[in-house]
C-alpha positions in Angstrom: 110.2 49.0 119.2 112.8 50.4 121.1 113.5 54.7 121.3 117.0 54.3 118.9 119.2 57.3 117.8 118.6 58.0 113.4 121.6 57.9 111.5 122.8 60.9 110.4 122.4 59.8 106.4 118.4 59.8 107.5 118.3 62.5 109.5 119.3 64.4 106.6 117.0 62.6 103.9 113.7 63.6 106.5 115.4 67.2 106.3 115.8 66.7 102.3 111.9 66.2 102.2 111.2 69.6 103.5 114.0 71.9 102.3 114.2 69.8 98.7 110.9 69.3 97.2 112.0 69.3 93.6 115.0 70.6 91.1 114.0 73.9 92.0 114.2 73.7 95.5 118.1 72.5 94.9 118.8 75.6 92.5 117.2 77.9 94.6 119.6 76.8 97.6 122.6 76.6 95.8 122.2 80.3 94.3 121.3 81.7 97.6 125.0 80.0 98.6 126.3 81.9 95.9 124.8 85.0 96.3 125.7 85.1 100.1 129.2 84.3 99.1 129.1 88.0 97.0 128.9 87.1 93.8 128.2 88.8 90.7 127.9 86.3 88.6 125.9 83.2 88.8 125.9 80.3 86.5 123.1 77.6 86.2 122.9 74.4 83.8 120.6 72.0 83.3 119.8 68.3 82.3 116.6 66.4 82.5 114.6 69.1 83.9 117.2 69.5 87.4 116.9 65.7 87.5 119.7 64.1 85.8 122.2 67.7 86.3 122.2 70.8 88.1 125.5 73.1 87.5 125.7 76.5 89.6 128.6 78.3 89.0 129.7 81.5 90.7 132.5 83.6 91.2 131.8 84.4 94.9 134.6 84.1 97.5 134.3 80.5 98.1 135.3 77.9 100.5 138.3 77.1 102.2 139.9 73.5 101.5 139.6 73.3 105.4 136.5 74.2 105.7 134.7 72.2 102.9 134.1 68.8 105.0 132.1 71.2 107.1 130.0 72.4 104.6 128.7 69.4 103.9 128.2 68.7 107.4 124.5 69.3 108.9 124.1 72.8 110.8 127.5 74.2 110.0 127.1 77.6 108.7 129.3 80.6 108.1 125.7 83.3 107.9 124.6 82.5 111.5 125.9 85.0 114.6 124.9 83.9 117.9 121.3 85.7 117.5 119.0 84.0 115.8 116.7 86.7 115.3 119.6 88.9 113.6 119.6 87.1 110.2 121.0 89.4 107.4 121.6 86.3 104.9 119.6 84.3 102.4 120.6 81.2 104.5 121.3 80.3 107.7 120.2 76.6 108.8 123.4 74.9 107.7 120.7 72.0 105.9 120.9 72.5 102.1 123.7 70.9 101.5 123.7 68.1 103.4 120.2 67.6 102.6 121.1 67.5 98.9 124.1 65.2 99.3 121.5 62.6 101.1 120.1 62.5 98.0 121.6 63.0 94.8 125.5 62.7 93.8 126.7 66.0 95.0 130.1 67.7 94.3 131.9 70.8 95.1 134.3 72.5 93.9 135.8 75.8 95.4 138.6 78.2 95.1 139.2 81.2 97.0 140.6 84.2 96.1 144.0 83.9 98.4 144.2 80.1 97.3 146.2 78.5 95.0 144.6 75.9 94.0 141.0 74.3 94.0 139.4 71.5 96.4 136.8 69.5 95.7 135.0 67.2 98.3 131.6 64.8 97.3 128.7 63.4 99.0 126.8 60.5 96.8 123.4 59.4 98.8 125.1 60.5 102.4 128.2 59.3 101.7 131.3 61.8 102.0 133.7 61.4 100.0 137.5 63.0 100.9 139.1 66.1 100.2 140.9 66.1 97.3 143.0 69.0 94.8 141.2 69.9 92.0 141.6 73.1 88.9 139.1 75.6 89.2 138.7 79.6 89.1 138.1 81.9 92.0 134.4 80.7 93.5 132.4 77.8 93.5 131.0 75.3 91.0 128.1 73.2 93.2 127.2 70.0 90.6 124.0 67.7 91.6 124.2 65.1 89.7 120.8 62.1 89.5 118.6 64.2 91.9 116.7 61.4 94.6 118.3 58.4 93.0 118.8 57.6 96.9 115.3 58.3 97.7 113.5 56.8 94.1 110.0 57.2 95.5 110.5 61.0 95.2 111.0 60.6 91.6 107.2 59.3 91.5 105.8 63.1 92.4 108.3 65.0 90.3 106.4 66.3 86.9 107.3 66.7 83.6 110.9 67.8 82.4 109.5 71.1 81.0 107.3 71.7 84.2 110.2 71.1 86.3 112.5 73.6 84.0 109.8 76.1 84.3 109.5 75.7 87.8 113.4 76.7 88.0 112.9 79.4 85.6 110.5 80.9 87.9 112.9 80.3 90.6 115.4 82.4 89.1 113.9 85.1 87.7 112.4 85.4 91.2 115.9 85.8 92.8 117.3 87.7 90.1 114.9 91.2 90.5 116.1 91.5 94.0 119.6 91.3 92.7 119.9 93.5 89.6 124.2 94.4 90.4 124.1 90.2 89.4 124.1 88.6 85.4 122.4 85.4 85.8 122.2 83.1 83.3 120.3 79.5 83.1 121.2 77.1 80.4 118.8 73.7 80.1 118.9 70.9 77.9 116.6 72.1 75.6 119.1 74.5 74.2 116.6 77.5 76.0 119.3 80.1 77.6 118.0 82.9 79.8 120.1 85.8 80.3 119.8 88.7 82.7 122.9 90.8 82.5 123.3 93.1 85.5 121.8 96.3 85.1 122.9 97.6 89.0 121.7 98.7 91.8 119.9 102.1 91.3 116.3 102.6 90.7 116.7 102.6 86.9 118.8 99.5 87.6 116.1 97.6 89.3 113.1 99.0 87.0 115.5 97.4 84.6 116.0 94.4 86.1 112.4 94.1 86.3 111.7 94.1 83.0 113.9 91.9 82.1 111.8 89.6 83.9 108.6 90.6 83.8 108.3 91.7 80.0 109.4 95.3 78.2 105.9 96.7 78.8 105.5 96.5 82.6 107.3 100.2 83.3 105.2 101.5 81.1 102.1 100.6 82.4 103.7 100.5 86.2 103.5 103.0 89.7 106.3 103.4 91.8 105.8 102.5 95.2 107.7 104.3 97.8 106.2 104.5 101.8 107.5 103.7 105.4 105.7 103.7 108.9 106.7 103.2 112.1 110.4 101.7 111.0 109.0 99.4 107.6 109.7 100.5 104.4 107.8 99.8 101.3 109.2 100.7 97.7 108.9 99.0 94.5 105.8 98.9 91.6 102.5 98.1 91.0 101.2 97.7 87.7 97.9 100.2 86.5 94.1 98.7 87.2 93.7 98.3 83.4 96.6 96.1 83.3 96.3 92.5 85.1 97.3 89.2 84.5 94.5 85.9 85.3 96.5 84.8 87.9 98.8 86.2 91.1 102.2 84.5 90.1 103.4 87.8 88.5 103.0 89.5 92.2 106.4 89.3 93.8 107.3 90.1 97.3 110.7 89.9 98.9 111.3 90.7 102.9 114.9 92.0 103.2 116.0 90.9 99.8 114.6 87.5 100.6 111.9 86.3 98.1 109.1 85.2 100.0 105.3 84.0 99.1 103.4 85.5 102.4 99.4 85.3 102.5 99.7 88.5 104.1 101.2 90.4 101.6 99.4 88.5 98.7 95.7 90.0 100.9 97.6 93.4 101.2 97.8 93.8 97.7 94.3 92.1 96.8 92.8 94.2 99.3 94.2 97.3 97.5 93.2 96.7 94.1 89.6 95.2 95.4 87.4 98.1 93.7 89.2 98.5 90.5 89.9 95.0 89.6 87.3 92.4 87.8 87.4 89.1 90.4 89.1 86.9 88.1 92.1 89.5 87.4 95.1 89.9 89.5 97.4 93.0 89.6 101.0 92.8 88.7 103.4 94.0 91.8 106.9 93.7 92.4 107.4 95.0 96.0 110.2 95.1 98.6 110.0 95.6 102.5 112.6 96.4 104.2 112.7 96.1 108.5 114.2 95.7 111.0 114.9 91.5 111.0 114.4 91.2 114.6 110.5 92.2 114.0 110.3 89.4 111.2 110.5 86.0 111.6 112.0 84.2 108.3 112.9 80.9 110.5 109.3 79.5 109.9 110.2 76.5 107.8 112.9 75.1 106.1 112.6 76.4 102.8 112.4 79.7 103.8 109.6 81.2 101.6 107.4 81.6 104.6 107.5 84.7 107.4 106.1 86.1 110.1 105.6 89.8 111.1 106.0 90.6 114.6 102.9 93.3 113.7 101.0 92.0 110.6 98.6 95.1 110.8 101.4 97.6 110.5 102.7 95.3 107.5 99.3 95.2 105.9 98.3 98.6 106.2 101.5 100.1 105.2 100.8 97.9 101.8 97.5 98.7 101.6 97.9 102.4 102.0 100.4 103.1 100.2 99.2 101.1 96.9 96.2 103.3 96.9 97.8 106.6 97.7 99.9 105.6 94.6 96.8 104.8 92.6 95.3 107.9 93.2 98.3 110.0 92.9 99.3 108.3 89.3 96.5 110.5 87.5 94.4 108.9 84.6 96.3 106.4 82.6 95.1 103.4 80.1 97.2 100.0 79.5 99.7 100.1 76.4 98.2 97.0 75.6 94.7 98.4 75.0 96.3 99.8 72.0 97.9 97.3 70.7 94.9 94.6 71.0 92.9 97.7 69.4 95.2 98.2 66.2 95.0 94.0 65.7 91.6 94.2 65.7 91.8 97.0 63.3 94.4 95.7 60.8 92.7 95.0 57.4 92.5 91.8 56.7 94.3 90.6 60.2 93.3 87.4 61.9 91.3 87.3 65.4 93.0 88.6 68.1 92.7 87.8 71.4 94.8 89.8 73.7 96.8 88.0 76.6 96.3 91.1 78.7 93.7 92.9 80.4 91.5 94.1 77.9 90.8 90.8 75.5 89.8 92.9 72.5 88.3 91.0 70.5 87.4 90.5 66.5 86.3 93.7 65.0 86.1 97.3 65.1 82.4 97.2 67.1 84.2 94.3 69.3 87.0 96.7 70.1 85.2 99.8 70.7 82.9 97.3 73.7 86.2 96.5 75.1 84.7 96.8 78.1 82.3 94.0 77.7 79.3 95.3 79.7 76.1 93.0 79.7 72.9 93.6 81.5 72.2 96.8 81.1 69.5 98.0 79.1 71.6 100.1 76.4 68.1 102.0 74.9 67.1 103.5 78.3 66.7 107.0 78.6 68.3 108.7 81.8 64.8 110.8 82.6 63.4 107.7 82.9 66.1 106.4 85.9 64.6 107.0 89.4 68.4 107.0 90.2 70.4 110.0 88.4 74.0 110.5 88.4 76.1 113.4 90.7 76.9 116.5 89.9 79.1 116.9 88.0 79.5 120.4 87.3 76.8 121.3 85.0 73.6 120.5 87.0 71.5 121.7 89.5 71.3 120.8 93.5 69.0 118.3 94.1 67.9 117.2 97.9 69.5 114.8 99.8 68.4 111.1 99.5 69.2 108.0 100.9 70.7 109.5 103.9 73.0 111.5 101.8 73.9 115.0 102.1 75.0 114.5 97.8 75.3 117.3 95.3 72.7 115.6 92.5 72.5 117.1 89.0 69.3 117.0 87.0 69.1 114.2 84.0 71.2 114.8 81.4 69.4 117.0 78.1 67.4 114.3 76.9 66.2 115.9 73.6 68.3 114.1 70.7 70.3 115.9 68.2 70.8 116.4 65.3 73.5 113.6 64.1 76.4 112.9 66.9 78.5 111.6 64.1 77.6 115.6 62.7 79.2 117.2 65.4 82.5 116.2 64.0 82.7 118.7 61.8 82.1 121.3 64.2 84.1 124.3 65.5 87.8 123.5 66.7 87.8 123.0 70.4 89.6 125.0 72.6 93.8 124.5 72.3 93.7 123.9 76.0 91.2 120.9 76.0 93.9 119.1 73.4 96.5 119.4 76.1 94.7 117.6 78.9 94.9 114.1 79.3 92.0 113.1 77.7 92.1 116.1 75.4 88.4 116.8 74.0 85.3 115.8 73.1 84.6 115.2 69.3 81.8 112.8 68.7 80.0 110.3 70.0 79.4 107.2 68.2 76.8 103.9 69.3 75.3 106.2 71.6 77.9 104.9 74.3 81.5 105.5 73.6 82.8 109.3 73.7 85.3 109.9 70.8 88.0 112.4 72.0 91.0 114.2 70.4 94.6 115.3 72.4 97.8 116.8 70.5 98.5 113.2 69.9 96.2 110.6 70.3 92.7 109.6 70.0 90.7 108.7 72.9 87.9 106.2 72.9 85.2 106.8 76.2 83.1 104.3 77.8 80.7 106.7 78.9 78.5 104.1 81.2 81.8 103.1 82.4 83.4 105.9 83.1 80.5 107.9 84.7 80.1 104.7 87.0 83.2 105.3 88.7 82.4 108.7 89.0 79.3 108.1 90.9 80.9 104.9 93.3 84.1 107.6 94.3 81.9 110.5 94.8 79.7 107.5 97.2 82.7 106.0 98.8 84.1 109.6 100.0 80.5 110.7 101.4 80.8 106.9 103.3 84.0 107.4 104.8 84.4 111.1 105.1 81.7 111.3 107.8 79.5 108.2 110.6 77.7 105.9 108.2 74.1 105.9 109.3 73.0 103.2 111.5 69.8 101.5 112.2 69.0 100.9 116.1 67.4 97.1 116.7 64.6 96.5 117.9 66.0 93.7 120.5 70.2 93.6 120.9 72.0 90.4 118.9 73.4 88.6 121.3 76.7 87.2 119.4 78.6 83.9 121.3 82.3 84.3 120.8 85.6 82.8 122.5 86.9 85.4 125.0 89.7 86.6 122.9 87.5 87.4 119.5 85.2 89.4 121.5 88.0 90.9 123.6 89.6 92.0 120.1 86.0 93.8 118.8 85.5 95.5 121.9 88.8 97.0 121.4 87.9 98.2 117.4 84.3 99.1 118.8 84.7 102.8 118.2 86.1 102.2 114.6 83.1 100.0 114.1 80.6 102.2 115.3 82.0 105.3 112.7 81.3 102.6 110.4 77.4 101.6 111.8 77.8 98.8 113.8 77.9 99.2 117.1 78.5 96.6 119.6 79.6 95.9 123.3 80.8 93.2 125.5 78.0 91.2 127.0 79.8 89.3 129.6 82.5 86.8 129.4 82.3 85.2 125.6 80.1 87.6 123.9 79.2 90.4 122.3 76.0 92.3 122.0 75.4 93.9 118.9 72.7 97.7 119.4 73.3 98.8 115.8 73.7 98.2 112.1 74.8 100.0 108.9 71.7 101.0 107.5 73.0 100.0 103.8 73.3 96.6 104.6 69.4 96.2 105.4 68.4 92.9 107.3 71.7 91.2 107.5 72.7 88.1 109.2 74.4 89.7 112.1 75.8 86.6 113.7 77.8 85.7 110.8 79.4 89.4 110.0 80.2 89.6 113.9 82.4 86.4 113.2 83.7 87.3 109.7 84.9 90.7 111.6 85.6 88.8 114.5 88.5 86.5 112.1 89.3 88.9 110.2 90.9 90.9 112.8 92.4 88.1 114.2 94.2 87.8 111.1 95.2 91.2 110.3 93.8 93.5 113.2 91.8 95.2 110.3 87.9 95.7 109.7 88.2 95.7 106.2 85.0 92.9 106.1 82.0 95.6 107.4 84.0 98.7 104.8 84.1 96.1 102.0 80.4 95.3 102.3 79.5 99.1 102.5 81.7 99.6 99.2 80.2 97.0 97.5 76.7 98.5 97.9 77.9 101.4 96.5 79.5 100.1 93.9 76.2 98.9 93.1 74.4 101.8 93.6 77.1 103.4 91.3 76.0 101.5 88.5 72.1 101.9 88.3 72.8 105.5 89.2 75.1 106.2 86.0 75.0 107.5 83.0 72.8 104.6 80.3 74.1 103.3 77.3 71.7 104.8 74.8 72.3 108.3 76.1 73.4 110.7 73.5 75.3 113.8 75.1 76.2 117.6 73.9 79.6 117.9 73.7 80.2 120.2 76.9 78.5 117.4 78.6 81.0 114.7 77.4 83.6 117.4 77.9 82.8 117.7 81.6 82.9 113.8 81.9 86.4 113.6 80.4 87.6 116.6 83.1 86.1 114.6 85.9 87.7 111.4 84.9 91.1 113.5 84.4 90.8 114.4 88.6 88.8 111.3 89.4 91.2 108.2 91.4 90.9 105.3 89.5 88.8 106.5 86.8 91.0 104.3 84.4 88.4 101.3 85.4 84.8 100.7 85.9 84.0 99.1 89.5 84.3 96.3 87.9 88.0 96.5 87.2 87.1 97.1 83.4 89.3 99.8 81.1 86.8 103.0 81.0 88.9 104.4 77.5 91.5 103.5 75.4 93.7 105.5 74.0 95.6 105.5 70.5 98.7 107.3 69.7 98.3 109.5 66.4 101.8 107.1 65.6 99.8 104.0 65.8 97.3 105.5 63.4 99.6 106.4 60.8 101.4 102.8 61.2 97.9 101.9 60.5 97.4 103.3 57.7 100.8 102.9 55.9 102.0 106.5 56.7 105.0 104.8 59.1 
């Protein structure tokens, strides 16, 4: 077959199949249009699920009679200087429209402020219709009218009307947080209305914004995020370890205002949260980086939702660090929604309650005070009897270094049981200053596990296993990284095969490596060879942790890999070395747990990303009890 020049009606229908997946896709182009055109209000309505109508109605500054032929025309843009690498716009290919009028029936309708009249020019399956006068406001009404009735093999992928209207829900509630001086609203043709009124563009403005997207409860159980380095800048929130969601499409990221879904950033924040989450929890994030858009790349593909940083490592570790500065600078706090899963369960005569959140209390008062669900341990176990006994803290004695570390470890805990620990209840007041702190102080402890504490205004429920567990794996992880993690020296060097560039990248984070154990050096052109080990990690398969490092730095110039292994080990180290189930403890004992916790990042959760305490406002008891 002959080389042949495509019609331009094709040309545009390939370009439709990668810019205009679904509805969606079409409302999320046409509000970009309109938010580029500077408006504050945005109008969408649907039929069919996007399929038989999209509506977006602005009152931007819209289009020129003149100039409307060319917005329809492929690659005509008004966003676009002569640098391509200077975009400051939500679009700048000049392909959505076209693309959408190869399609669909597409009108537009446009009136600018200095005109006196409307135009209104149509494209039906790459057809363009003419010019003609029309009665309209100041802005722009875009209508899409039988979406893919010129391409009806499309229609066979498209789901459900109500998948497809969620999809554009998502779409605009998306856009919306990044532009909280906008009202949106998005009408469908199931009667449903969303409304965001604008809330502007302050930081109460955007927290508001925010919630109205992401639920009333997120501030409250939210950190403020607020970092640059090296010309990026990194603000926004991050929602508490106890409060999590089971998947990652509550984590949004936008890149100069644009909304984007980057791996990178998704890892960032993963990585951050790694040793206070549960594996199967994600955090809830709504964060906003803001560079220089010469150093990012948003011209990836068609749709836009994809970039590339011109220094991924600076991107990642900015995230990273300044997530877990946040999370150790936030002080002890529990979700809101402990408490309200803990007054269902509760409420006489109330039906099982299963929590959407993190903490999935379940049907009755014993269920809700093992919130933390732990399994495995054995819950009658004395401490004495633990070869592996938990770190000072405060009220022991100094115990000889083991396993390499220089520790601080305190004698067992007093073993001999007393009296009644429901009895001490009704001992003498504690101190007024204990009720002040955060956890306030100790009153009983009840199932020979959880630690019953008072404040001025709440009461506080204690996992001690849990809570003493991240005690221990903090306490390990600074003696880890403050100092060289011990090495073991082998016996014969591993000889590791690599291409050139993945052993020319470790040689260059060889002296981070070796402060971490490993110590390796190049061995000629393609290879590595490998002297020394972490001692932690025992007999490990060297060859394949050389690559993981090797990839991982190739993907984010990090050598997170080797740290997370040597965290992980502590982590479990952390939990045979804690504090049983089973153990009764004298109140100053459980006192000086709950002041630990109080100074102790990320006490809030076990290592396994499970709540360590709940805590119940003296107003939620009284509602309980019919007092409110």
């Amino acid at each position: 077959m002959p080389i042949r020049q495509l019609s331009e009606t094709m040309i545009n229908q390939i370009a439709a199949g990668e810019v205009i997946e679904r509805p969606a896709s079409v409302v999320k182009e046409l509000v970009e249009n309109a938010l580029d055109a500077g408006a504050s209000r945005v109008e969408i309505v649907t039929a069919g699920g996007g399929l038989s109508l999209i509506r977006v109605t602005d009152d931007g500054s819209g289009i020129p009679e003149r100039e409307l032929a060319l917005a329809v025309a492929r690659h005509c843009t008004s966003k676009l200087s002569d640098d391509i690498h200077d975009i400051r716009s939500l679009g700048f290919r000049g392909e959505a429209l076209p693309s959408i009028g190869s399609v669909a029936r597409l009108t537009i309708r446009s009136r600018t402020a200095a005109g006196d009249s409307a135009a209104e020019i149509g494209i039906e399956g790459g057809r363009v219709l003419p010019v003609k006068p029309a009665a309209a406001n100041r802005g722009t009404t875009v209508e899409v009218r039988d979406l893919f009735f010129a391409t009806p093999a499309r229609l066979k992928f498209m789901k459900g009307e109500r998948a497809e209207s969620s999809a554009t829900g998502d779409v605009v509630k998306r856009i919306a947080i990044a532009f909280p001086s906008v009202r949106f609203t998005l009408a469908g043709s199931d009667r449903s209305t969303l409304e965001l009124p604008a809330t502007g563009d302050t930081p109460e403005g955007r927290l508001a914004r925010v919630a109205q997207v992401m639920g009333a409860d997120f501030p409250d159980n939210a950190i403020a995020i607020d970092a640059s380095r090296d010309g990026v800048h990194l603000s926004g929130h991050v929602s508490i370890p106890s409060y999590t969601r089971a998947n990652a499409l509550q984590q949004y990221a936008y890149v100069n205002g644009r909304p984007v879904r980057d791996k990178l950033i998704a890892g960032a924040i993963r990585g951050a949260f790694a040793d206070v989450l549960p594996r199967d929890r994600h955090a809830v994030s709504v964060l906003f980086l803001s560079l220089d858009p010469a150093t990012v790349d948003v011209n990836v593909h068609p749709a836009k939702a994809d970039v590339r940083f011109r220094d991924p490592g600076l991107v990642r570790g900015l995230i990273v660090g300044a997530v877990r500065e946040a999370l150790a600078g936030a002080g002890i706090r529990a979700a809101t929604t402990g408490a309200a899963g803990m007054m269902a369960a509760f409420r006489p005569g109330a039906a099982p309650f299963a929590h959407p959140g993190p903490t999935n209390v379940h049907r009755s008062y014993e269920a809700a005070f093992r919130a933390s669900g732990f399994s495995g341990f054995d819950h009658g176990s004395n401490l004495a009897r633990s070869p592996q006994r938990p770190l000072d803290m405060g009220y022991g004695e100094e115990r000889p270094p083991r396993n390499g570390f220089a520790e601080n470890e305190q004698a067992a805990f007093e073993t001999a049981p007393l009296a009644s620990a429901d009895a001490r209840a009704g001992t003498a007041e504690p101190a007024e200053a204990l009720l002040g702190m955060a956890l306030g102080a100790a009153r009983a402890q009840v199932h020979e596990n959880y630690i019953v504490a008072q404040t001025r205004d709440s009461l506080v429920i204690v996992d001690q296993h849990a809570a003493h567990e991240r005690l221990v794996y903090e306490a390990l992880k600074n003696a880890l990284h403050s100092r060289a993690v011990p090495s073991q020296m082998l016996l014969l060097p591993e000889i590791v095969d690599l291409p050139e560039e993945d052993a020319e990248r470790l040689a260059m984070h060889s002296e981070t490596l070796a402060r971490f154990g490993l110590a390796l050096e190049r061995f000629g052109p393609g290879a590595v060879a490998v002297r020394e080990t972490p001692s932690m990690l025992g007999e490990t398969n060297v060859q394949q942790l050389v690559r993981d490092l090797a990839d991982e730095i190739a993907d984010n110039d990090t050598v997170e890999t080797l740290k997370g292994r040597l965290d992980k080990i502590a982590a479990t180290m952390a939990c045979h070395g804690s504090v049983r189930s089973g153990r009764l403890l004298k109140a100053e004992e459980m006192n000086a747990l709950l002041r630990q916790m109080e100074v102790t990042p990320g006490s809030g959760t076990c290592n396994h990303g499970r709540p360590t305490y709940i805590e119940l406002k003296l107003a939620d008891i009284e509602r309980l009890f019919g007092r409110r």
